[in-house]
Structure formats: C-alpha cells, structure tokens
C-alpha positions, -999 to +999 in steps of 0.1 A: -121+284-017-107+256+001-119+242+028-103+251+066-074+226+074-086+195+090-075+190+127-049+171+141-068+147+161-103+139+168-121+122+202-137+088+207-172+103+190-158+119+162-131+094+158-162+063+154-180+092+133-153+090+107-148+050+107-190+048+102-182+074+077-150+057+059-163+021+067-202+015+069-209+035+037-219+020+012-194+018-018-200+032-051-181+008-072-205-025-065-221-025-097-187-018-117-171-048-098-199-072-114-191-051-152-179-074-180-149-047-175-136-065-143-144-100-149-114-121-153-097-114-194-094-146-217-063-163-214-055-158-247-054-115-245-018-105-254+004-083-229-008-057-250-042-055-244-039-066-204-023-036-201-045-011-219-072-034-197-056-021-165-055+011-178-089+013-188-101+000-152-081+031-131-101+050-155-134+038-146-127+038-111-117+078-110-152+080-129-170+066-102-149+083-073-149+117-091-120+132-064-117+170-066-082+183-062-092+196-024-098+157-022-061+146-029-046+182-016-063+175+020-065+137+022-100+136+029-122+108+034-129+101+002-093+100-006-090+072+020-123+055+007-111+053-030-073+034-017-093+012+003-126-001-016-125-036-025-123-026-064-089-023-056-080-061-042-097-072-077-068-053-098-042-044-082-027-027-110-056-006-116-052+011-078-016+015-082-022+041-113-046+055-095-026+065-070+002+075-084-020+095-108-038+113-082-015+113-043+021+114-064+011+134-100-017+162-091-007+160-058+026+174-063+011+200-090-016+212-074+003+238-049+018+252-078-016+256-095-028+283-073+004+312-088+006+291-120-032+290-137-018+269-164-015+239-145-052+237-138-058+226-172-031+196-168-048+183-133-081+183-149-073+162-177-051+142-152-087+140-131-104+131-157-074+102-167-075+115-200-036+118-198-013+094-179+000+114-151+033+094-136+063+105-111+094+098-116+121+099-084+133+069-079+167+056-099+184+025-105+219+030-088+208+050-058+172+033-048+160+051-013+195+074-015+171+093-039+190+126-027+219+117-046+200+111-078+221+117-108+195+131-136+203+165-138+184+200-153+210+222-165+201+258-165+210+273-201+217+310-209+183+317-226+163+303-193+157+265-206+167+238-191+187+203-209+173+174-188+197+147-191+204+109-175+243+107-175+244+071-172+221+035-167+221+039-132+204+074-134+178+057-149+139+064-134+127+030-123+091+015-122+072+042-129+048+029-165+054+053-190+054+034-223+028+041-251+014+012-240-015+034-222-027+047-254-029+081-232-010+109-235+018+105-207+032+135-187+056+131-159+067+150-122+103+140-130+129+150-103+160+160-114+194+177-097+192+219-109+229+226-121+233+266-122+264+275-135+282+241-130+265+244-092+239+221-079+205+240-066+193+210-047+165+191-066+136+201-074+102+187-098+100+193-134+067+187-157+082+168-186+058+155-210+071+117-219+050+105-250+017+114-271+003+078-264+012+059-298+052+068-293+080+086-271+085+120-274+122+125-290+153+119-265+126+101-241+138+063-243+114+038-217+125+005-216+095-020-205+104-042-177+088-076-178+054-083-163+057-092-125+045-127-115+008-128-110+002-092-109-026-075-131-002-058-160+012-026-156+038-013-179+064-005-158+099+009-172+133+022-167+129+056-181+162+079-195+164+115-207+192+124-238+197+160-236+158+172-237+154+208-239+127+218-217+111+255-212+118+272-183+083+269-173+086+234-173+106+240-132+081+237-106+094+259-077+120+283-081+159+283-086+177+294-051+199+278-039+184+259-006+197+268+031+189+227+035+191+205+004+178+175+033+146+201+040+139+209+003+143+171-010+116+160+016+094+189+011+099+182-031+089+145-023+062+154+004+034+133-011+053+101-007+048+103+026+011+102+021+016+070-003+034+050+022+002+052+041-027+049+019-006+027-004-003-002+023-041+004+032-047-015+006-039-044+025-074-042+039-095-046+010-069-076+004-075-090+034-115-084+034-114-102-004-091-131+011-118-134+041-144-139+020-129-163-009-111-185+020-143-187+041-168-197+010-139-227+000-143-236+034-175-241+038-184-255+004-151-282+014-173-313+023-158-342+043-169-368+061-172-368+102-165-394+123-205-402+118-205-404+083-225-371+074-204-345+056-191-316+074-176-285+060-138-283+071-139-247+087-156-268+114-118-272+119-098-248+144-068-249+118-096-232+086-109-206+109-084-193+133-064-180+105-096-166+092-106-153+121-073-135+129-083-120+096-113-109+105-099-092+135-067-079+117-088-062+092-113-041+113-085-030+136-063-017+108-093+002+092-094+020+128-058+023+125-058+041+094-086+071+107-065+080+134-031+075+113-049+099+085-065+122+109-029+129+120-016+126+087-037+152+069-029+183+096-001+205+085-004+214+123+016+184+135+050+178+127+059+162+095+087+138+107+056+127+131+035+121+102+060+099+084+069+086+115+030+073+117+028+064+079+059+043+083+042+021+115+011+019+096+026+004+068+050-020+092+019-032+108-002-038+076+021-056+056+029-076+087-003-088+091-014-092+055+021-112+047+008-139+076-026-140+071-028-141+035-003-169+035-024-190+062-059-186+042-042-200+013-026-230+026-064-237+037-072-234+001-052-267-010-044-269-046-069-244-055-050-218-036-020-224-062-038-210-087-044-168-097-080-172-108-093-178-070-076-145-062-059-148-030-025-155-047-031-130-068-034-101-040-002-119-022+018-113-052+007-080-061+006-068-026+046-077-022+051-043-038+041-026-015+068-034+009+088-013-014+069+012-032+067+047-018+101+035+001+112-002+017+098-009+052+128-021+063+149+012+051+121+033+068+121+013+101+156+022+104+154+055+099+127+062+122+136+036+151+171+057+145+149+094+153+129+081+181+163+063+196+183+095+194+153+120+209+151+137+174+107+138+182+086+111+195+051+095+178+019+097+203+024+077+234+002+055+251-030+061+268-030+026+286+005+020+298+001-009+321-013-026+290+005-058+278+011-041+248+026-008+256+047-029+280+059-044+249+068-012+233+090+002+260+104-029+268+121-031+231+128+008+230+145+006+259+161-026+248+177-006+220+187+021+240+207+001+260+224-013+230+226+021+219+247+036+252+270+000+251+278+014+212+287+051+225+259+065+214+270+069+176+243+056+156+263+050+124+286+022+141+293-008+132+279-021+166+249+000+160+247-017+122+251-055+141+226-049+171+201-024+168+196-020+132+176-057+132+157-045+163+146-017+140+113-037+123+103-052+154+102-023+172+081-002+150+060-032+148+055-028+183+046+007+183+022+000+158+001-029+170-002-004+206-015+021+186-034-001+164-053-015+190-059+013+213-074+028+179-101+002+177-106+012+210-115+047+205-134+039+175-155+017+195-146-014+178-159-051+192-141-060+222-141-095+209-125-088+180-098-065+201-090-096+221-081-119+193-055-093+176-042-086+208-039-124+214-024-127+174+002-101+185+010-109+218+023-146+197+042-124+176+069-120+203+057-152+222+091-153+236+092-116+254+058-120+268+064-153+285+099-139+298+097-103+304+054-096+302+047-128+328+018-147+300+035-178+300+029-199+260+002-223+274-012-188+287-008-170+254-024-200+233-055-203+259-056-159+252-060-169+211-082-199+216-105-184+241-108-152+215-114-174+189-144-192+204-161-159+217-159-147+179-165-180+157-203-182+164-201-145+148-181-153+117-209-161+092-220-126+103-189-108+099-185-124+067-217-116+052-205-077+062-177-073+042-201-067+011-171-088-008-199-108-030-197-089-059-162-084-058-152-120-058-144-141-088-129-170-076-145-199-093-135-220-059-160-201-037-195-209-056-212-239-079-221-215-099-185-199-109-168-234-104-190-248-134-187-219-152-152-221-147-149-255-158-168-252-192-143-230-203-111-248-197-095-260-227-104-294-233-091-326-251-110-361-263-101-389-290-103-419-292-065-432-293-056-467-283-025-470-274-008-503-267+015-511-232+024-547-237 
C-alpha cells in the first residue's frame, strides 16, 4: 500500500523538523567516500575504464541509499537526501545516472506498474542498477521544442509499432547508452504515435537499447566526446532505423489527446522534479568547495607585517567569498524543504510546481556560478587544477544549467505565466521587506513594458525588453522565498543577514535607486554580516562533515605529500653547454 499523499505545505515546526531531518542526519555514504572505489583513478586508466568506474560508483551509491519505488514516486526525504549528499560533489557523473536512473527511468514506469505487473520486474532490476535505465526526450534539431520531436511510432496492422528517427536532427541527445556500461541498457524513449498517417500526440515507449557488450540491431549510439573535467559519462546521440517493437512496448494508451500541450507535459512530468533536485546538487558542491577553499586557506602561510606567519584567510578578500558560501548553502538547503514539500503534493497546481522548481534552480545555479568561481581564484595556481576538486564541480556543475531544460528558456516561460495572470507562485509573508520590495518592483517593471508592447507577449518589443528581464526576475522571486525559508526553518539569523546582504549586491543599482540602501550602505550590510559570522566559521566548517569527502591534495600535508610522490618524475645528469 502506499503511503497517504504528502501535504502541500508544512509550518515553522514541521518545516525545521524536516531540515533536522534532511540536513543533521547523519549520512550513510561516509565510509564509501574514503573506499579505494572513490579515490581519485590513475592517470593512466583509458576512457574505457573511467567510465565503467562511474558506472560502478552510481551503483554503489543506490546500494547504500536502497530507495523503494514509493521513494522516487513521492519524492520523499530520502529522495532529497540521496541528490544532495556530498558523495555526489565527488563524482559528478555518478549522481547524474543516478538520477536519471531513478526520478526520469522508474519514475516514469512506475504509474504504469500498478495495471501492468510486468514492469515491476524491470524497476527492480533498474533498483538494484543491474540494468542501465536511461530516457530519452530530448533531440538534436528541436532542443526544449521537445513537442515537435520528430522520432516517430508507427502503429502497424498486427498492433506493433516501427520506431524510427527520420533524420540527424531527430536524433536523442545526451542520454549514455553505449555498451560502455557493461549493463544491460533499456530506455523511456519518447516518440510521436502515427495512427493511420495521424499523429496521437507523444507518448513513452520501453525500448530496450543494448545487452551491455553491443547495440541491439537498428539501435545506432554515437559517443559524444568526454566533457572538459567532468567525471566520464558516455553520453550519445542515439537513432532508431525502423525497430519493430511489441505493442506492449506503448506506455499509456492510443487516443487521440483533447490537448497534445496537456499530454506532453503529463508524458514528461518527472522532468519537472529533475529540474529541482538536479540543481540541488549545487549544495553538496558548494559544502565540498567550503571546505577544500577554507583548509588551502588556512594551511597558506605568509608573513605579517611582524614577521610571524599568518594564514591568508586572515584576509577579508579569502573569507568573504567563503563565507557567502557558507550562508548561500544553508539557506538553499531550507530552500529546497519548502520547494519539495510543495513539489511532492499532487494537491497544488502543477504549473506552480514547475513554476517553484524553475526559481529553485535560477537561484542555485546563480549562487554556485559566483561562489564557486570566487573560492577558486583564492586557490591560486592550485585552483587550476581538477585534482583539488573545486574546478572539477564548476565544470561538471555547468550542465546543470541545461539538463532537465535551460534556465534561461524556463525563466521565460514562467516570468511569461506569471506576467500574463495564467497562476501566481506563493507570495510573500514579509512584504515591507527589502527583498519582496525587490520582487514587485521588477514584476511590475515588466508589466509596464508589457502594457507599452500591447500586451502580446510574442512581440518583437516583448522579445527586446522583457524577455532579458525574465532571469532576473525569477531570481528575485527566488532569493524572497529563499530567505524567508531559512526563516521558517529557523536558520541563524547571522547567516540570513549575510545572504540577504550577498543579494541585495546582486542588484546594487535598484536598491540604491529605488529600495533607499545607498552602495556605502549595502557594502557596510555585507561587511558587518561578515564580521558577526567569521568568529563562527571554523565551526561551521567543521559541520559540513566534508572530511572524508575531500581529496584535494591542496587541503592537507598529508595528501599534498602523497600527492607529490606520485607525480611523474625526471632526473639525469645532462650537461648541457650555453656558451
């Protein structure tokens, strides 16, 4: 039986229940962090072998996590525990099968499960990772204009259906489905149903793509080179040559759809939840980058003006951006139990729930894009480097911005909805605050601009003025809910003030012109923050737990040596003569 559905918001006490819940527990994955599994491979380990190493990691972290399918089907806490441990800033790769194997794979299956018993044996082995469960939507030539997607299922007189990629551009894209997995690899593939030369809308097939040593026949995957710095991943452009599948092999049924708009988003629904759980992983990023930048910077010796060495996050430029850090991270980890809470209910409306996935994500990727980038400038020529990590998680993390659909593409759409009254997100409890001031400054802003264009939001002049204003403005309406979430869940007031103080510098401008905190005002906000919280920063540190999660050679003697005995090393005794 499955559990009753969750509810679709929570107060202050249950709301700090869940973050002690989410947050403060301990995490089961400590002791596989410090396995010879995750420490960093030899240099010399082919593609190959990186990749199956990947693999082998998402594997051991479903072990640990053990998810039943009520997990993924209701989002529940341990859902948002597993996308945001800090196993996950140490391979990036790993996390991404992970969740596309359980939110995208068995979470599009498992509805069907309960009229179709012979799916329950796929999401078990899919539970188990003994199969490579992968989704495949997205195409080259249309991108986020998925609807228009050209691979189509024809329906054949004996009830099969020929699955079929007309041309390159209908090719899937991303999505890792070569053999080099070793696993078994089945696919949700989303096609276009043709019924007698008539499209049905499209819908989700089960299409198995390879047996783990080779392609099944008319399956061609073409492996896309490795991205820069990321943990491997075998990503491909996948194409279908006239496959005859079963009938059984359509998830859903045939009828024609009284909305094709309405059954593509209900086909895609658990995209939704991967634009939010997938850009939580910028908090186990930015906990990992905390900890790595704040050990440099306090084994980085100088001398002071009185000869004695003196670490150089003594210095306001080392810390602040840690410290913004700090703060960015425990307000975003409140962010995300209220944006789940909502997110999980059925009860609230599912253009709200995007709508709140979508300013989760602008606000996480905001912050982690600055931050990230600060730390490591603090991290000198060390920071150029992949094996101290925080480069690593800034190059892996930029794919975020565009899986499970581009920020930008999703601003627009909802700072379109809200503009045009098609549903609003939850408004403010503190309206005289300087942030909600913010907020409906810029959405009222747009509306303006809106009226002065006629009110037809596919105009040029709507294309020229408002469509920029889309980002900023769902940035807006994230950091006010962001922070009146750490409110609620109790979160230290100290550590509210300095990412209200980061955010408020965001816009410096409007504040100083329109929200009366003039810059000498808004820098004495941040430095004033920053001084109440430094004498805690060892102590917020030591909290993340990030220890045994950290590799870096740059944060410890004891990896720095180690480290350095194993570079490759040259001696001789040439002479060579100059003159």
């Amino acid at each position: 039986m499955l559990p009753p559905e969750p509810k679709s918001s929570i107060g202050a006490q249950e709301s700090r229940s869940l973050y002690e819940q989410v947050w403060q527990s301990a995490s089961p994955t400590v002791d596989l962090a410090q396995s010879a599994l995750f420490q960093p491979p030899s240099c010399s380990l082919g593609l190959e072998k990186k990749t199956r190493l990947t693999y082998e990691r998402a594997r051991k972290i479903c072990d640990v996590y053990k998810l039943t399918v009520e997990d993924i089907l209701y989002l529940s806490p341990s859902f948002w525990k597993l996308h945001t441990d800090l196993i996950g800033a140490m391979d990036g790769g790993a996390i991404t099968l992970v969740g596309i194997q359980y939110n995208l794979f068995i979470g599009t299956i498992a509805p069907f499960a309960a009229t179709r018993p012979e799916l329950q044996a796929v999401i078990r082995r899919a539970l188990r990772f003994e199969i490579s469960g992968q989704f495949l939507l997205t195409e080259v030539g249309h991108g986020l204009d998925a609807r228009n997607l050209e691979t189509t299922a024809t329906l054949l007189p004996n009830g099969d259906f020929e699955l079929h990629s007309p041309s390159l551009a209908a090719a899937k894209c991303m999505p890792p489905t070569t053999p080099r997995s070793g696993l078994p690899v089945i696919a949700v593939v989303i096609a276009r149903v043709v019924v007698d030369g008539e499209s049905r809308g499209v819908r989700p097939f089960l299409v198995p793509l390879g047996d783990g040593q080779e392609m099944c026949k008319g399956v061609t995957a073409k492996t896309l080179p490795p991205r820069t710095g990321s943990h491997p991943v075998d990503h491909a452009l996948t194409m279908f040559q006239h496959i005859i599948l079963p009938g059984s092999a359509l998830l859903g049924g045939l009828e024609k759809p009284a909305s094709e708009r309405d059954q593509f988003l209900a086909t895609i629904h658990r995209v939704g939840a991967g634009t939010l759980f997938l850009s939580s992983l910028a908090i186990p990023a930015l906990k990992l980058d905390v900890y790595n930048a704040s050990q440099f910077s306090l084994r980085r010796m100088i001398l002071a003006p009185d000869g004695k060495p003196m670490p150089v996050i003594n210095f306001r430029t080392q810390h602040l951006p840690i410290l913004h850090a700090v703060a960015q991270y425990h307000v975003l980890q409140a962010f995300l139990v209220q944006a789940g809470t909502m997110f999980r209910s059925r009860k609230v409306d599912p253009r709200v729930r995007h709508a709140v996935a979508t300013i989760f994500k602008a606000v996480a990727l905001q912050h982690f894009h600055k931050s990230v980038r600060a730390m490591n400038e603090g991290c000198g020529w060390q920071g150029f480097y992949e094996h101290n990590q925080i480069l690593q998680t800034e190059l892996e993390f930029r794919a975020v911005g565009t899986a499970e659909g581009d920020i930008r593409v999703l601003a627009i759409r909802l700072a379109s909805e809200l503009l045009i009254g098609r549903y609003t997100v939850p408004p403010t409890n503190s309206p005289e605050s300087p942030l909600a001031q913010h907020e409906t400054s810029l959405f009222a802003e747009a509306q303006s601009l809106l009226l002065s264009s006629g009110g037809i939001h596919r105009s040029e002049e709507y294309n020229r003025n408002i469509l920029p204003l889309s980002l900023p403005l769902t940035q807006a309406i994230g950091h006010r809910m962001a922070s009146e979430a750490a409110a609620a869940a109790s979160i230290d007031p100290k550590i509210i003030a300095l990412y209200e103080s980061g955010v408020i510098l965001e816009d410096s401008a409007w504040y100083a012109e329109q929200g009366g905190i003039s810059r000498k005002m808004q820098r004495e906000m941040e430095a004033e923050a920053a001084d109440n919280l430094l004498p805690e920063l060892e102590r917020l540190v030591g909290e993340i737990g990030a220890e045994a999660y950290s590799t870096a050679p740059m944060t410890s003697d004891e990896l720095w040596h180690s480290f350095v005995e194993g570079l490759e090393e040259y001696k001789g005794e040439a002479e060579v003569g100059v003159y």
